[in-house]
N, C-alpha and C positions, 0 to 999 in steps of 0.2 A: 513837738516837745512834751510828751503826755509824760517823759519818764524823769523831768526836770533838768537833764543833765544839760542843756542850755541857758538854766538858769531862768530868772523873771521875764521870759521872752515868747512869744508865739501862742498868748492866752490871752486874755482879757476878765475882770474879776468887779463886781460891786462893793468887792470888799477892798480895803486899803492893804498894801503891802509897807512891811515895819520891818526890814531890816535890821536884825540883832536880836533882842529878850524879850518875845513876846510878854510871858509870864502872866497871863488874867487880865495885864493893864489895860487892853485895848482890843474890848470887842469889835467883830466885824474884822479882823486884821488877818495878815496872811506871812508868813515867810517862807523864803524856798530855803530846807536848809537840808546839811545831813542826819541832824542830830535835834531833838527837840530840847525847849528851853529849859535851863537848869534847874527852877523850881517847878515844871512840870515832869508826867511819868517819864523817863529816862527810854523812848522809844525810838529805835532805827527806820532806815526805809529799806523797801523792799532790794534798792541798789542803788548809788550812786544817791541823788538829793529826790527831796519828798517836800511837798505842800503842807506845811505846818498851817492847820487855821485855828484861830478861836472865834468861833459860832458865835453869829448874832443873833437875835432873837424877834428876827424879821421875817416871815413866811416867806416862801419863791423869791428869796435874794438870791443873785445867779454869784456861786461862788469861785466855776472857772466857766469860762467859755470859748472857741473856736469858730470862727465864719470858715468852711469847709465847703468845694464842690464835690458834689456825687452825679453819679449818673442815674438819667429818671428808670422808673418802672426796675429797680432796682431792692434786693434786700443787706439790711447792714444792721451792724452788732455793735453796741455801743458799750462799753466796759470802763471797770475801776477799780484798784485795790485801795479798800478805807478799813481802817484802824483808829480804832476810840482813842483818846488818849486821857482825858479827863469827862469821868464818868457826869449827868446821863450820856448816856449813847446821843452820838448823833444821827438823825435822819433826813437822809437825801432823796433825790428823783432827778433823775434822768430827764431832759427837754430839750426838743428840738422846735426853734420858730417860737419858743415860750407854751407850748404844749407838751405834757408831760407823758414819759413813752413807758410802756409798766408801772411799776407798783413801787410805791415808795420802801428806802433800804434803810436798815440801822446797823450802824458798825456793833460789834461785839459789845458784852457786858463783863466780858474778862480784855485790860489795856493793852498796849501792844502788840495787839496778835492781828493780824492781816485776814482781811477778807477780800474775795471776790466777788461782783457783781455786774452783773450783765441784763440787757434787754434790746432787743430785736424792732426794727421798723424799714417800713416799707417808702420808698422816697416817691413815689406816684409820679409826677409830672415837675418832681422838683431838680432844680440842676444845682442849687446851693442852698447851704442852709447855716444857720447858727445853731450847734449843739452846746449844752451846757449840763452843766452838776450843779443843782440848785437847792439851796436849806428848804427842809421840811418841821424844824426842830426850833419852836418859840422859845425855848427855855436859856436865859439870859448865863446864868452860874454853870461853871463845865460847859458841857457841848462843844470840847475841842476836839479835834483830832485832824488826820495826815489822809493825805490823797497820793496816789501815786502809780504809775505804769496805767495813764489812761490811755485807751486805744475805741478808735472807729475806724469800721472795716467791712467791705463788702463780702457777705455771706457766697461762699462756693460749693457747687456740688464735687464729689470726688466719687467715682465709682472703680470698681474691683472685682476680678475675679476671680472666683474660687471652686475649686472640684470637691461633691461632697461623696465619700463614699460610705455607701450603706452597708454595713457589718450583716453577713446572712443570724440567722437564729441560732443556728445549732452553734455559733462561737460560744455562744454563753453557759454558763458552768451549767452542770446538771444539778446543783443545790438551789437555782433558781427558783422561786415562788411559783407556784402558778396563780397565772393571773385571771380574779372573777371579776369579769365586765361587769355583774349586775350587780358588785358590794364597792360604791367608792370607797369604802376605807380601805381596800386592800393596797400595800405599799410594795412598789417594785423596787427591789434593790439591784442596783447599778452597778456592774464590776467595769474594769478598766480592759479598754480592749486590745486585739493586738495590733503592734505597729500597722498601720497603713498607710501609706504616703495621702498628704492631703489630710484636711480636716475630717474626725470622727464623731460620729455621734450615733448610741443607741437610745 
């Protein structure tokens, strides 16, 4: 349910969930909604419903969370779109097991504009785990903003094949520079070459 459209279900949260007008009254609180509250910035979600919170001013309060099985010796991608809604910015981190995976994040300093964030971890010998979105951001006043289209997901290789075909020299115009190995400054300019099936490059 990372994209809400289930509503207050399949998360778990330190913060209390307030059904209706948040509006400032009640830090630490949370609503799933489409639309943020009326005396707050006038912010959408990315589609369908979005985690409206007002930020407490509690360090490593776990603000969503999931108990998830992965598979060990495995790599996974742990993501989020956050959006400020009432200035400062808030700041989050990423935690799996109550340990923090990258670098802590801050939503914009321009309101309703959507960001993404991601960070990568390796699951070693673990078969399940508790991931969460947890406050970084003590500051009591503001510190709201929305969560939304969270996803964890195991990293995949994908490989491709491609023919590269190498253009001989003499295609290239005869206003060509010529080129002195021994002066880096000299600048090759680049013309466009002709059609050849398959990717080019001179």
């Amino acid at each position: 349910n990372g994209d809400f459209s289930a509503g207050n279900t399949g998360f778990t949260s330190d913060y209390s969930n307030i059904p209706g007008n948040l509006n400032g009254l009640c830090e630490g609180c949370y609503n799933i909604n489409s639309m943020t509250p009326t005396l707050w910035n006038n912010c959408g979600p990315l589609d369908g419903d979005m985690m409206v919170v007002n930020g407490a001013p509690i360090l490593n309060q776990e603000v969503w969370c999931q108990n998830i099985t992965v598979n060990p010796n495995s790599n996974y991608v742990f993501s989020t779109w956050l959006q400020t809604i009432i200035l400062p910015v808030p700041q989050l981190s990423f935690t799996i097991n109550g340990v923090q995976i990258g670098s802590v994040f801050s939503g914009s300093t321009v309101t309703c504009m959507w960001q993404e964030f991601f960070s990568t971890w390796s699951s070693g010998s673990n078969t399940s785990v508790e991931i969460c979105i947890t406050n970084q951001n003590p500051i009591q006043q503001g510190n709201d903003f929305a969560l939304d289209d969270i996803f964890f997901g195991e990293l995949c290789e994908d490989h491709k094949e491609f023919t590269v075909t190498l253009a001989p020299l003499d295609l290239l115009p005869p206003t060509s520079p010529t080129i002195d190995c021994n002066n880096p400054s000299t600048q090759l300019i680049v013309y466009p070459l002709p059609v050849v099936p398959g990717y080019q490059y001179s």
